[in-house]
C-alpha positions as CSV (number, residue, x, y, z in Angstrom):
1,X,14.5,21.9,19.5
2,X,15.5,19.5,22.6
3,X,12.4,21.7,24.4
4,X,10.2,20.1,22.5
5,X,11.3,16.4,23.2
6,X,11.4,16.3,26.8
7,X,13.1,12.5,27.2
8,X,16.5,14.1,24.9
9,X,18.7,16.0,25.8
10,X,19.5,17.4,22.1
11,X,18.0,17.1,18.6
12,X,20.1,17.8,15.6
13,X,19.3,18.2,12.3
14,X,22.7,17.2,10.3
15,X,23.4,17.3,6.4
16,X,25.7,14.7,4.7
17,X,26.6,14.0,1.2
18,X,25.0,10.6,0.0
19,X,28.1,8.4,-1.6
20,X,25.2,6.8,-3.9
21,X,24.8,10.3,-6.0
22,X,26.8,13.4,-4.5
23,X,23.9,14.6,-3.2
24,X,22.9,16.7,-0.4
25,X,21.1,14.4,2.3
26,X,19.5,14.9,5.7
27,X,18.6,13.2,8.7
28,X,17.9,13.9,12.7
29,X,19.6,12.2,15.7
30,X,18.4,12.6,19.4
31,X,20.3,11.8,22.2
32,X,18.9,10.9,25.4
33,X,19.6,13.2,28.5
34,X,23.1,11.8,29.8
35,X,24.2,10.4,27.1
36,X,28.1,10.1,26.5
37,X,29.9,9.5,23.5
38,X,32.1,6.9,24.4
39,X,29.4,4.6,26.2
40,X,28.2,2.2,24.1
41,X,25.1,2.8,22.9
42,X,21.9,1.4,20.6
43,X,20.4,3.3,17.7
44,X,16.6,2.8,17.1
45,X,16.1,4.5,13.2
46,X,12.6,5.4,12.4
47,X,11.6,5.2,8.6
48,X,8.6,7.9,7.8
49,X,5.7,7.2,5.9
50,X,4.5,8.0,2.3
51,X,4.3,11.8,2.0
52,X,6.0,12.7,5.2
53,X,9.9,13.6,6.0
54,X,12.5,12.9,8.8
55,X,10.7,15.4,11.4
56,X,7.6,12.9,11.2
57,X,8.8,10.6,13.7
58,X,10.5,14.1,15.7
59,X,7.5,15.9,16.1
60,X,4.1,14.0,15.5
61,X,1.6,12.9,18.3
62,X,0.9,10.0,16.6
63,X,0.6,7.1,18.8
64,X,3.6,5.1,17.2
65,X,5.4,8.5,16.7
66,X,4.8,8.7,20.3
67,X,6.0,5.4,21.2
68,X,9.2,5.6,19.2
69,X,10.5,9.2,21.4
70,X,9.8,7.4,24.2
71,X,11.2,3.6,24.1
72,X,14.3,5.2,22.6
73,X,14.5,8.1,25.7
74,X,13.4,5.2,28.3
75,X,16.1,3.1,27.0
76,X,18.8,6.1,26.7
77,X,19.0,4.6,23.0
78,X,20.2,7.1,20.2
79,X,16.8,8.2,18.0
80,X,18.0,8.0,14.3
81,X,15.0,9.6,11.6
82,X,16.5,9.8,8.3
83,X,14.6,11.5,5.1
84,X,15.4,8.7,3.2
85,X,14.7,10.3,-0.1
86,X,11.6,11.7,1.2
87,X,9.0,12.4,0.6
88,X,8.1,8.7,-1.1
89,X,11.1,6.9,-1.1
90,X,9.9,3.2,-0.8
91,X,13.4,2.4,0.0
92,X,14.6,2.2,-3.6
93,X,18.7,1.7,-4.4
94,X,19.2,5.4,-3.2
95,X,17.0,5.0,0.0
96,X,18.7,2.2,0.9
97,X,22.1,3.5,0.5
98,X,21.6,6.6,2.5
99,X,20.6,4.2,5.2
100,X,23.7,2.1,5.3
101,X,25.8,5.7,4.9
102,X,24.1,7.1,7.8
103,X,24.7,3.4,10.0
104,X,27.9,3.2,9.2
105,X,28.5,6.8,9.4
106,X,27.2,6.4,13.2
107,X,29.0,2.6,14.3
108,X,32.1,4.5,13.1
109,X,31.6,7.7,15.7
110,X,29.7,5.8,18.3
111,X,30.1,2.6,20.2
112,X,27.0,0.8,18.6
113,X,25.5,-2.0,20.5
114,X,22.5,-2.5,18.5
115,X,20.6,-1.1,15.5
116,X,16.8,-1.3,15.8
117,X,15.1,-0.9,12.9
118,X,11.2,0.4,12.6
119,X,8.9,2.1,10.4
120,X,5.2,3.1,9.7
121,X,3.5,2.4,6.0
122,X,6.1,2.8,3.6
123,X,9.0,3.0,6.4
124,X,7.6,-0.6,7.8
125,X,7.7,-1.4,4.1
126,X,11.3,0.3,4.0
127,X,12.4,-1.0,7.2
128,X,11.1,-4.9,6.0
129,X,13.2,-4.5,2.6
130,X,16.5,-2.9,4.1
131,X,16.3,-5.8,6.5
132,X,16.2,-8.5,3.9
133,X,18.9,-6.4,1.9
134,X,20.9,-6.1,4.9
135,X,20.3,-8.3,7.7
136,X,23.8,-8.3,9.0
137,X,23.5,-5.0,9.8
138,X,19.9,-5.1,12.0
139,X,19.7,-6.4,15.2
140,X,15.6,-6.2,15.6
141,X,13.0,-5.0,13.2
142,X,9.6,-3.8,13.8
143,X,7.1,-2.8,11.3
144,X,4.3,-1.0,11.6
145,X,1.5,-1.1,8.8
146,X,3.8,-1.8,5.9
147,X,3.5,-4.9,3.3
148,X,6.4,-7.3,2.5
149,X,5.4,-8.0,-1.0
150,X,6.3,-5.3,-3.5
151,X,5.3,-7.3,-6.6
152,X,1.7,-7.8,-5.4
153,X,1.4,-4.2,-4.0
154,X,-1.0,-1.4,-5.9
155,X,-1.2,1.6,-4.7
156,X,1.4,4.6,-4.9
157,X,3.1,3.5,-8.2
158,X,4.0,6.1,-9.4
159,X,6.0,6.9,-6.6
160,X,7.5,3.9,-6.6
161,X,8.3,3.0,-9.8
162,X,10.2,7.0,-9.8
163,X,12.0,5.5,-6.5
164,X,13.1,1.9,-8.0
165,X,14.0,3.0,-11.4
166,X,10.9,1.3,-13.3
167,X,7.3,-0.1,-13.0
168,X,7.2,-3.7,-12.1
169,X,7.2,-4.4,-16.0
170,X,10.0,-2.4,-16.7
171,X,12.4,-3.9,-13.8
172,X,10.5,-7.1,-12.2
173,X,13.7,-8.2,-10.5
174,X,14.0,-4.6,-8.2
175,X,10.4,-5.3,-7.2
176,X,11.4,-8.4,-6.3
177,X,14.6,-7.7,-4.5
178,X,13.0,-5.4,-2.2
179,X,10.0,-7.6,-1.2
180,X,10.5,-9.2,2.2
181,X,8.7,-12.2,1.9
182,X,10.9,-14.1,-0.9
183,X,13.7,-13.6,1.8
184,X,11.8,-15.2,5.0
185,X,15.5,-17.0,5.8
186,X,16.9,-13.7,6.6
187,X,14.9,-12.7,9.3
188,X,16.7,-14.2,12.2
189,X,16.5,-11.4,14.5
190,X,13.9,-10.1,17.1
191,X,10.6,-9.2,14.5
192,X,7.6,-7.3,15.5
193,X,4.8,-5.7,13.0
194,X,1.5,-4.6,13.9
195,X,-1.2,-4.6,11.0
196,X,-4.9,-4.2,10.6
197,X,-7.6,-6.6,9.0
198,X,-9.2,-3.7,7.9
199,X,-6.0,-1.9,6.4
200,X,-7.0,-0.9,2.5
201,X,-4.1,0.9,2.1
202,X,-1.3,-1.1,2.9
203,X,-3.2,-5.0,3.0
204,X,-1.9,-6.7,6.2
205,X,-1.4,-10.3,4.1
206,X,2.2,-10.4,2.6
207,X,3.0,-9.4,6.3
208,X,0.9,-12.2,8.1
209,X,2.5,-14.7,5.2
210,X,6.4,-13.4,6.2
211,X,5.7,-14.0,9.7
212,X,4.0,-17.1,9.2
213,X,7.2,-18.2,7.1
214,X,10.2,-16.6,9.8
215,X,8.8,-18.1,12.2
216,X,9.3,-21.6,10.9
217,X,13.1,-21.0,12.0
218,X,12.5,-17.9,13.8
219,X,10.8,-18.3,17.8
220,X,11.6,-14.7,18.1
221,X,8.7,-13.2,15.7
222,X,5.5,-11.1,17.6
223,X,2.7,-10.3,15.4
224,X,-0.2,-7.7,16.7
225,X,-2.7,-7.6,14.4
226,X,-6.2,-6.5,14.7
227,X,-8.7,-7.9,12.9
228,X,-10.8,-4.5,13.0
229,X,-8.0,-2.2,13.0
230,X,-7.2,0.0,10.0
231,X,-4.0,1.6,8.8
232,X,-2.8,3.0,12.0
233,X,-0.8,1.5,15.3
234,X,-1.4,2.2,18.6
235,X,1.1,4.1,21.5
236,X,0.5,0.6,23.2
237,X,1.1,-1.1,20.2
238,X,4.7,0.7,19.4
239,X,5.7,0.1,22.8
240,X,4.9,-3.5,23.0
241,X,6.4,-4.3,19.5
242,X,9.3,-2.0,19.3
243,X,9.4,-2.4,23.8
244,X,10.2,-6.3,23.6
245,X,12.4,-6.3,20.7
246,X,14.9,-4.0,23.1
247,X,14.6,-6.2,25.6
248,X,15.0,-9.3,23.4
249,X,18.2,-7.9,22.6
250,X,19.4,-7.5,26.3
251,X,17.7,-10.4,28.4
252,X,18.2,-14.0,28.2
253,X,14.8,-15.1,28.8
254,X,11.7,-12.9,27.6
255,X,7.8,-13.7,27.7
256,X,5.4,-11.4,25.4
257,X,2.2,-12.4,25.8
258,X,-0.1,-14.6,28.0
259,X,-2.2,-17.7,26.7
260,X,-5.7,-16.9,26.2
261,X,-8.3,-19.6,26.0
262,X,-9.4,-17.9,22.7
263,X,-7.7,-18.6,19.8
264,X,-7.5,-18.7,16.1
265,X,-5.1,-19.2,13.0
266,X,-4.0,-16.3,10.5
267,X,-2.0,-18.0,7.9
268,X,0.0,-20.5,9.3
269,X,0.5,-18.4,12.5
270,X,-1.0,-19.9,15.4
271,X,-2.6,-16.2,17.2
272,X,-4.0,-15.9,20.5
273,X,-6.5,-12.9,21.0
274,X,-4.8,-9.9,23.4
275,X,-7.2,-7.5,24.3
276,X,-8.6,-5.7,20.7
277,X,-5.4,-7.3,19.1
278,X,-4.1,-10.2,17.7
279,X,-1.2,-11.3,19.4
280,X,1.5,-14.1,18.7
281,X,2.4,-16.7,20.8
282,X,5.5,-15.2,23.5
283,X,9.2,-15.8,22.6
284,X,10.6,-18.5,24.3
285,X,14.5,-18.3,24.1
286,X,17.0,-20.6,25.3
């Protein structure tokens, strides 16, 4: 399979039994070409979408499935792409614990430096909730298209009421729990997410609202967001979001974006236009 991802040197497909039910679990690492286990090393784990599986951030063309291969081969990082409970997994209490497994599972055989976490539609849903379930264990988040507000969210659920053990009438509180924006405090790290004014299936707002909140103790937070873009992110747009997070993690002083003399307010973001995008104001760090 390494044939077919050109910056890795192998791709495995590896079983493991989940600790949250017995069960028989799955998920794909790729390891960049001269790799050694005992350098240290940083994982970037890729959450798929609604419908899809762990080989959907392996194999797609997709721009951001695109992006991810190669930011994690250009930065010799470790490509993690769990199934998560696919196929529609919303990271409920059995997603979630097959994610901790599988990072722990890897900082115990590998030298971990950092754990990058990123996702498209539900996984930038998934990867928004695991962070604010578990932000001790995520260095930098990016999400890509996902919303941060469970309780407010419509569509698919079904699948997520199946995946969280309830409808939101049944058990509010684990709608709650796994809704990023009632835990803004947590997100201390390096955050990216890309959304689209025009997205009807995953509304960028709770998303603009949890940046608008992190970055009120957060200088670290980049937002691209389109004002005519749909559900979808861009090669460019993975590689800038998920590019500078890396980067954030490694350099002492980092600039994202330039001022533009056009500019505008989402929320309570200030948002200076970049090219078709939206794009936050640059990190400054000390």
């Amino acid at each position: 399979m390494a044939q077919d991802a050109p910056g890795f040197a192998t791709v495995e497909d590896r079983t493991f039994i989940a600790k949250f039910d017995g069960s028989e679990q799955k998920y794909v690492i790729m390891t960049p070409h001269g790799f050694a286990p005992d350098q240290s090393v940083s994982l970037l784990i890729a959450l798929h979408g609604h419908g899809s599986d762990r080989w959907q951030f392996v194999r797609q063309p997709r721009g951001e499935c695109r992006g991810a291969r190669d930011v994690a081969a250009d930065n010799k990082m470790l490509l993690i792409s769990p199934d998560y409970r696919a196929k529609t997994s919303w990271m409920g209490p059995a997603a979630e614990a097959d994610v901790l497994q599988i990072i722990q599972t890897l900082k115990q055989r590998f030298e971990v430096e950092h754990v990058i976490l990123c996702g498209g539609s539900m996984g930038g849903t998934g990867a928004l909730t695991f962070t604010a379930l578990h932000p001790d264990m995520i260095n930098a988040v990016v999400s890509l298209n996902g919303t941060a507000n469970l309780v407010e969210y419509e569509r698919f659920q079904d699948a997520i009421a199946k995946s969280f053990g309830g409808s939101k009438k049944q058990v509010p509180d684990e709608y709650r729990k796994r809704s990023a924006e009632f835990f803004q405090n947590r997100f201390t790290m390096p955050f990216a997410a890309t959304t689209g004014g025009k997205d009807n299936i995953v509304p960028p707002a709770s998303v603009l609202r949890l940046i608008g909140s992190a970055r009120e103790h957060n200088p670290n937070v980049l937002s691209l967001h389109r004002t005519d873009g749909e559900h979808s992110t861009s090669y460019e747009e993975y590689e800038e979001s998920s590019g500078v997070c890396n980067r954030r993690l490694r350099w002492r002083r980092i600039t994202l974006c330039e001022s533009y003399p056009t500019s505008s307010r989402i929320g309570s973001v200030r948002m200076v236009s970049f090219r078709t995008s939206v794009c936050s104001r640059p990190f400054v760090l000390p």
